[in-house]
N, CA, C and O atoms as a MOPAC input file, in Angstrom:
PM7 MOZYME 1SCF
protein

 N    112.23400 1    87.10100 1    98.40800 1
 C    111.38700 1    86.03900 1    97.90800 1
 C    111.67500 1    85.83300 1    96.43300 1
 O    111.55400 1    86.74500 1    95.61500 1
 N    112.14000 1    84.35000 1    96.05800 1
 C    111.72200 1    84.10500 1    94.61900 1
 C    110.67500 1    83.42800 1    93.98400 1
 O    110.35600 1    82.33200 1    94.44500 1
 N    109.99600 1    83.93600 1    92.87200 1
 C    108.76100 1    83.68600 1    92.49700 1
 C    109.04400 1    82.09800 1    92.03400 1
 O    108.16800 1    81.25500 1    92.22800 1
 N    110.52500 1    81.68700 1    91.31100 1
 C    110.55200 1    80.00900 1    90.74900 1
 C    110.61100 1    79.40500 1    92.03000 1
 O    110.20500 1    78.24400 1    92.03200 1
 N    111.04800 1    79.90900 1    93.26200 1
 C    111.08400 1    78.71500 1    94.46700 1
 C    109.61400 1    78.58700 1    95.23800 1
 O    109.43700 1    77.57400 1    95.91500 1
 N    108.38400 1    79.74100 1    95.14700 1
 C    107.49800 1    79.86700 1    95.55400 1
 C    106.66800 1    78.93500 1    94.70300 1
 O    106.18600 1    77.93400 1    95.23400 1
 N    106.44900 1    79.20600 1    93.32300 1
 C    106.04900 1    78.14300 1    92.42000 1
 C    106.10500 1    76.71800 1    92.26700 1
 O    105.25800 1    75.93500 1    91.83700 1
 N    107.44000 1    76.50400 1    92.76800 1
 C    108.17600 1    74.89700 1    92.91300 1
 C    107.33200 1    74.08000 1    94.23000 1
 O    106.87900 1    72.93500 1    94.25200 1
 N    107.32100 1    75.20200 1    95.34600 1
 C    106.64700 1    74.93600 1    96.82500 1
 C    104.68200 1    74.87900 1    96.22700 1
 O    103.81300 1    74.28200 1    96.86200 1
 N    104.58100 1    75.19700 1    95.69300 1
 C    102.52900 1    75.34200 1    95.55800 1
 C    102.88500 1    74.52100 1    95.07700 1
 O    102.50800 1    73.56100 1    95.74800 1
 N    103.73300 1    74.00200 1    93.80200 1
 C    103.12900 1    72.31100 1    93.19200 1
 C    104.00100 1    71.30300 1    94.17500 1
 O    104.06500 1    70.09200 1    93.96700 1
 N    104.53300 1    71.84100 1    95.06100 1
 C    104.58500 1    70.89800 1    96.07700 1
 C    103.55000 1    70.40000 1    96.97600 1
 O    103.14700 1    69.23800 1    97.03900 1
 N    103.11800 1    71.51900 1    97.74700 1
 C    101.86300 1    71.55400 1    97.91300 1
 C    100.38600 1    70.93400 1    97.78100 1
 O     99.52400 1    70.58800 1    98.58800 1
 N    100.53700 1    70.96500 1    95.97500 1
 C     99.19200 1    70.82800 1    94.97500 1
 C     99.37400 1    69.08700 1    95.33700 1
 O     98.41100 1    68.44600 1    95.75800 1
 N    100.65800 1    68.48600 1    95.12100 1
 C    100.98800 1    67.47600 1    94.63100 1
 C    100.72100 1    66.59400 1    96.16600 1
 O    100.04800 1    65.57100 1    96.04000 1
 N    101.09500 1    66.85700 1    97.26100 1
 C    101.04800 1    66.38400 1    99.09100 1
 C    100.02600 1    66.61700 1    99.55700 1
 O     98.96700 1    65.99400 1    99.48100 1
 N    100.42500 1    68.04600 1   100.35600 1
 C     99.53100 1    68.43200 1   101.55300 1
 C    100.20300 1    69.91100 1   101.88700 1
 O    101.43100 1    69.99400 1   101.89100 1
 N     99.57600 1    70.80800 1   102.10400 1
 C    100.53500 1    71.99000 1   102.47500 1
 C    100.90200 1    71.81300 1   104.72500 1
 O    101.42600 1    72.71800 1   105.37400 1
 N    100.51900 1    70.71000 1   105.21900 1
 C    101.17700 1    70.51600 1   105.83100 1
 C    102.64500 1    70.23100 1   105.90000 1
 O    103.44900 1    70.48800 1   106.79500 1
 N    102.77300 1    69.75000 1   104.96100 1
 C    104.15700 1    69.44800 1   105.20500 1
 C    104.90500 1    70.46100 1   105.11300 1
 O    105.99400 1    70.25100 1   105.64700 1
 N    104.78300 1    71.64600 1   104.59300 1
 C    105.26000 1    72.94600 1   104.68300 1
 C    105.11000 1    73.76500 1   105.56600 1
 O    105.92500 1    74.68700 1   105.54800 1
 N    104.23700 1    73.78000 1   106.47500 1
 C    104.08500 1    74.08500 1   107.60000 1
 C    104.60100 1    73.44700 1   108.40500 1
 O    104.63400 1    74.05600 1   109.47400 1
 N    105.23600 1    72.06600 1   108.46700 1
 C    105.95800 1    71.47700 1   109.82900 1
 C    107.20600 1    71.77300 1   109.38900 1
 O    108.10400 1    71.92800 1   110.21700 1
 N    107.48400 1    71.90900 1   107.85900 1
 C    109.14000 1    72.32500 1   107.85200 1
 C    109.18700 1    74.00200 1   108.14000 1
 O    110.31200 1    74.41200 1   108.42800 1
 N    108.30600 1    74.83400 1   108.10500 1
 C    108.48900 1    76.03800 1   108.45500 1
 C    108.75500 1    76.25200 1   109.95800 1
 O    109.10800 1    77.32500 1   110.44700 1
 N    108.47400 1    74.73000 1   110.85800 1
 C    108.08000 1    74.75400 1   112.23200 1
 C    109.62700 1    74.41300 1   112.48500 1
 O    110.20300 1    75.12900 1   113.30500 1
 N    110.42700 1    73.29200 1   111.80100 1
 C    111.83200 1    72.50600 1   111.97700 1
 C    112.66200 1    73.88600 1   111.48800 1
 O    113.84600 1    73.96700 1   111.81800 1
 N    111.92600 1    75.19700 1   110.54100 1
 C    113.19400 1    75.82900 1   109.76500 1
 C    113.09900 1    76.79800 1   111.26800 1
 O    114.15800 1    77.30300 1   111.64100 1
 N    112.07600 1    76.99700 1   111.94900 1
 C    112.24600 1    77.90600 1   112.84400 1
 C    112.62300 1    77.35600 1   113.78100 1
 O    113.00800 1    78.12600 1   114.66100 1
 N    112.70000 1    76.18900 1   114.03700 1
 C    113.71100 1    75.57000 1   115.26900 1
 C    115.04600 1    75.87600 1   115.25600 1
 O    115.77200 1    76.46200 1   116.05900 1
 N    115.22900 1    75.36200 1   114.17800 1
 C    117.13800 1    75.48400 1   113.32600 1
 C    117.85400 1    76.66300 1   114.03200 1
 O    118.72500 1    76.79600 1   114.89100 1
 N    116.78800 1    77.74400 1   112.98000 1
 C    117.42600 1    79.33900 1   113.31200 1
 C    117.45500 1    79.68900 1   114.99800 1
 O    117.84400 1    80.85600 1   115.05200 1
 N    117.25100 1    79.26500 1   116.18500 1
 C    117.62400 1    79.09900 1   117.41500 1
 C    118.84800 1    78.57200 1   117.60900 1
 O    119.18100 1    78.77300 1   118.77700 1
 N    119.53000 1    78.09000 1   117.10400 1
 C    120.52600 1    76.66500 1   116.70600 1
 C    122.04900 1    77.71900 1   117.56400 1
 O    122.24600 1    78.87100 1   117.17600 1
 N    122.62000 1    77.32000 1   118.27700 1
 C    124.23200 1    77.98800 1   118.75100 1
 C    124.92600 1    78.22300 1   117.48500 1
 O    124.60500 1    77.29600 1   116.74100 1
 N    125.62300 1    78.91900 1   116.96200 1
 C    127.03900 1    78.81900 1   116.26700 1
 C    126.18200 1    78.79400 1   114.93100 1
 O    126.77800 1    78.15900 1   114.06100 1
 N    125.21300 1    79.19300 1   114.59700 1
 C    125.21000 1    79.53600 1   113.15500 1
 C    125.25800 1    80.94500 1   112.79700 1
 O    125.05500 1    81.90000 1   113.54800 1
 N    125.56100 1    80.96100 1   111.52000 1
 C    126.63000 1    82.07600 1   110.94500 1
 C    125.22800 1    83.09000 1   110.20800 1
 O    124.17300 1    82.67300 1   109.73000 1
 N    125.58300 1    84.12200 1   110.31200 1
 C    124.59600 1    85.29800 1   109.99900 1
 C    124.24600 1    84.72000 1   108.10000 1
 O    123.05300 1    84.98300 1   107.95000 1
 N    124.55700 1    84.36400 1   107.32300 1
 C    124.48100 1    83.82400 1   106.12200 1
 C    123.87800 1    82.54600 1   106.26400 1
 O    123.35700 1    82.21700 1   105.19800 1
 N    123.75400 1    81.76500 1   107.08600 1
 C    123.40200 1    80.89400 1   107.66400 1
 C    121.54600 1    81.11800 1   107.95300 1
 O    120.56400 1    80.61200 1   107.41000 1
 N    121.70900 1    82.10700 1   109.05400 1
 C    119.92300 1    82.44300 1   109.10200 1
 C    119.99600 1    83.18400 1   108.35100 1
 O    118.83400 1    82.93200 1   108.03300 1
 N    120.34500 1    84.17600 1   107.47300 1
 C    119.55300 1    84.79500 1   106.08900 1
 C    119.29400 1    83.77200 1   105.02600 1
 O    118.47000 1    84.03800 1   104.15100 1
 N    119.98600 1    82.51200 1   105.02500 1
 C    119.26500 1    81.41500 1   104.49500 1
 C    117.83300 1    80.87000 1   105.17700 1
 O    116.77800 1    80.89300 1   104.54300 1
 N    117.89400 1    80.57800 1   105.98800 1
 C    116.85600 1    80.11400 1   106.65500 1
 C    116.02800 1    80.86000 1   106.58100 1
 O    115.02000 1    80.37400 1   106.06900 1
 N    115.89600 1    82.46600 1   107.02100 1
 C    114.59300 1    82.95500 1   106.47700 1
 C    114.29100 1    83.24800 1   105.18000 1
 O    113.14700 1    83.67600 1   105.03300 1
 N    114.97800 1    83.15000 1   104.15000 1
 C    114.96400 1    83.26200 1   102.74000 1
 C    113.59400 1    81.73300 1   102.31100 1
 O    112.62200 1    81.61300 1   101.56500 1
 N    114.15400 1    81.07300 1   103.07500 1
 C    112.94500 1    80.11100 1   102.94900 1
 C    111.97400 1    79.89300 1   103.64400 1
 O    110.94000 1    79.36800 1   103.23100 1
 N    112.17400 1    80.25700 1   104.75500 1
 C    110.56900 1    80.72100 1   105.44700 1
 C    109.66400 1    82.07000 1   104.95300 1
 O    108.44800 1    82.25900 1   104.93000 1
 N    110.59700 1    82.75600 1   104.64200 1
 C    109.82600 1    83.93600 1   103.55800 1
 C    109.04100 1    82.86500 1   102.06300 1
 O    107.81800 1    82.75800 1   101.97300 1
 N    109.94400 1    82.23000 1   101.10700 1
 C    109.21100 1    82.01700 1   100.35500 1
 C    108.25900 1    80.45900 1   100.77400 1
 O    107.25300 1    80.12700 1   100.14700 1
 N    108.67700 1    79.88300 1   101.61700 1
 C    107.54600 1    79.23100 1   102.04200 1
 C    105.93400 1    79.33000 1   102.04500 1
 O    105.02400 1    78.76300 1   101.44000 1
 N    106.08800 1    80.83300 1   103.51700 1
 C    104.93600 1    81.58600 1   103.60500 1
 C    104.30500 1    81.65900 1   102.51500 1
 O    103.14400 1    81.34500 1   102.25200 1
 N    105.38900 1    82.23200 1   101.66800 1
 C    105.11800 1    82.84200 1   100.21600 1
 C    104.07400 1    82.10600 1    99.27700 1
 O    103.11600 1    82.58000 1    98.66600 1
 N    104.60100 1    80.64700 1    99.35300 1
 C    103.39400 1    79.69500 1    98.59800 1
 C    102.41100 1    78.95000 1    99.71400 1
 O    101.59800 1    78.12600 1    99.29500 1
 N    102.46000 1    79.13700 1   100.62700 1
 C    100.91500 1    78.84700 1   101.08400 1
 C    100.39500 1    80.22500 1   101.16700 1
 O     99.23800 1    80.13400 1   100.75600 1
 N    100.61700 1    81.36800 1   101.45800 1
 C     99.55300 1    82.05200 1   100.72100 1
 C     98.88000 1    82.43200 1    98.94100 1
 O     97.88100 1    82.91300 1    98.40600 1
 N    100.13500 1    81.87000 1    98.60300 1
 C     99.62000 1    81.88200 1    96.85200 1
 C     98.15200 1    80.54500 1    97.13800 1
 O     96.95700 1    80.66500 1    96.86500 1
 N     98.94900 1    79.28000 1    97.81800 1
 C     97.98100 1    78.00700 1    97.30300 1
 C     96.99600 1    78.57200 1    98.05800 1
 O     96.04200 1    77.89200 1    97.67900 1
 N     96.43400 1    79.53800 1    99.07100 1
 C     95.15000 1    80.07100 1    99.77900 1
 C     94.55900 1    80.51200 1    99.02900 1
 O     93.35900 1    80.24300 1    99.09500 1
 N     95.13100 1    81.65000 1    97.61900 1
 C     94.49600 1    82.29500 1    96.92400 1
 C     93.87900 1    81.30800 1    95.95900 1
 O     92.66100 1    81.38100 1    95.80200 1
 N     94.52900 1    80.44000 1    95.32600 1
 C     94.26100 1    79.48600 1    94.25800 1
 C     93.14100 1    78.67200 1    95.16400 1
 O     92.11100 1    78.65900 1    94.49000 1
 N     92.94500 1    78.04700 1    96.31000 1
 C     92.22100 1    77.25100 1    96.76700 1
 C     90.69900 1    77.86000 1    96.88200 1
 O     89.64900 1    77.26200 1    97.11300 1
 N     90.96700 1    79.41100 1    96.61400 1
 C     90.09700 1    80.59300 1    97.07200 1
 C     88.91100 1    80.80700 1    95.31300 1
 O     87.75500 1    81.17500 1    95.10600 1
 N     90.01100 1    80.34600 1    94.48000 1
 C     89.35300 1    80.12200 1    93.35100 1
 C     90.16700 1    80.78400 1    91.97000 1
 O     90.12600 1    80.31900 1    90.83100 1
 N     91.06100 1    82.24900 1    92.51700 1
 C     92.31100 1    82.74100 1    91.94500 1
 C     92.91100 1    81.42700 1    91.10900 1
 O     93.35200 1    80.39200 1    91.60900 1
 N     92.80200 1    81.76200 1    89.68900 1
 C     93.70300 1    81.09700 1    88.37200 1
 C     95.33100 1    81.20600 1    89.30500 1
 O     95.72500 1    82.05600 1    90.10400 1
 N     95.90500 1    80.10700 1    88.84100 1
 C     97.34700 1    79.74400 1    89.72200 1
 C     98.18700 1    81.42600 1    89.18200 1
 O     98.48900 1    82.22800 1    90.06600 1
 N     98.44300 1    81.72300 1    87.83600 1
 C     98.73500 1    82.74600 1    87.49300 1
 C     98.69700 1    84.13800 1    87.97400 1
 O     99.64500 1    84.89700 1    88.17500 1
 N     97.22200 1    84.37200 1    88.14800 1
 C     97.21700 1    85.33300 1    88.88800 1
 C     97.19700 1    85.57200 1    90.51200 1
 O     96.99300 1    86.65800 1    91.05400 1
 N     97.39600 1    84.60400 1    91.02300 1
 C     97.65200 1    84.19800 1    92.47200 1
 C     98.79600 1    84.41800 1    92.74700 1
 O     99.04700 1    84.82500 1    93.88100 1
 N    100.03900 1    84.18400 1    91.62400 1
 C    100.92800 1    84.27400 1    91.48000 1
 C    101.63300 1    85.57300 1    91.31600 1
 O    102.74300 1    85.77400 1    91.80900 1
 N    100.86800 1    86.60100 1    90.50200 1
 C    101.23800 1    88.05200 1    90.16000 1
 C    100.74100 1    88.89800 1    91.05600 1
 O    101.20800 1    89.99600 1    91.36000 1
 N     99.47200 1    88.20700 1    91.61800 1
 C     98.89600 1    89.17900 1    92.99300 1
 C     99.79400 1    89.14900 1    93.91500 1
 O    100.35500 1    90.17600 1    94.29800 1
 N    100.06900 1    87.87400 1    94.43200 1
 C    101.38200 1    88.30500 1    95.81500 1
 C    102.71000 1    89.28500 1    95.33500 1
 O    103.01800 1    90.33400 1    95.90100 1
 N    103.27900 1    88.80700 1    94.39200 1
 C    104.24900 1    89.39300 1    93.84500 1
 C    103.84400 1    90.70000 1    93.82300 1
 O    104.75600 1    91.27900 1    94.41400 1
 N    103.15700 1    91.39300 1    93.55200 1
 C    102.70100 1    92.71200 1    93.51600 1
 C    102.58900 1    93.11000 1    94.70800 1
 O    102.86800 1    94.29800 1    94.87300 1
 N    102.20200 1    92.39400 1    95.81900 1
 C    101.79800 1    92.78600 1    96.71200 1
 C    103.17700 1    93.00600 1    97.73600 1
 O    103.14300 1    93.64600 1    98.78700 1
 N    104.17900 1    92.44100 1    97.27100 1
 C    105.75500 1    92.09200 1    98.44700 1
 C    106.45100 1    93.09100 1    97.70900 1
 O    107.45000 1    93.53000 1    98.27900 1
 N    106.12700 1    93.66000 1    96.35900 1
 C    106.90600 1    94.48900 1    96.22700 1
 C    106.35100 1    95.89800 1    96.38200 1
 O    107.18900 1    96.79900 1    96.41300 1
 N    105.02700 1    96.23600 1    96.48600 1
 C    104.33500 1    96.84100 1    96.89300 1
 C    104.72200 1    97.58500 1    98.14200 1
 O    104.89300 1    98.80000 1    98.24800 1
 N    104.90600 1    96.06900 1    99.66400 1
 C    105.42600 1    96.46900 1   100.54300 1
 C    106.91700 1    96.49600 1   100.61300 1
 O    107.48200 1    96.31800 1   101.69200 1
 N    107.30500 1    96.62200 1    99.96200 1
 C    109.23300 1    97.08800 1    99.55600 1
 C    109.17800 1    98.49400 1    99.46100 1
 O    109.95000 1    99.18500 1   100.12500 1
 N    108.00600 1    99.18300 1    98.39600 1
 C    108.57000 1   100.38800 1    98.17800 1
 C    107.28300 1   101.34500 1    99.14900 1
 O    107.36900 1   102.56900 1    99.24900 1

């Protein structure tokens, strides 16, 4: 997960609807079914369904009342948290 592409996605978000991130999380998980794509190929694809996820649960926290900032340092803490 990167924190500038997760950030970029919540003011996407802020700015639409976080539907629309949810139907492309729905088209990115169609894709990765797809014949003949290349292992670099779906580690792309979930690279962005990871940070997808990633900012609708940040925009849950912020909608929750969480300052964008620390919505921001809480997940992050929390993915690397579950890393180590």
């Amino acid at each position: 997960m990167r924190l500038p592409i997760i950030k970029h996605a919540v003011d996407f978000i802020e700015a639409n609807d976080e539907d629309w991130v949810h139907e492309s999380i729905e088209l990115l998980e169609h894709m990765a079914d797809a014949k003949g794509l290349k292992d670099e190929e779906l580690e792309t694809i979930g690279e962005l369904m990871s940070n997808f996820y990633g900012a609708l649960e940040v925009h849950k926290a912020i909608k929750a009342g969480t300052p964008r900032k620390e919505a921001l340092n809480q997940f992050m803490e929390r993915v690397v948290g579950s890393i180590n």
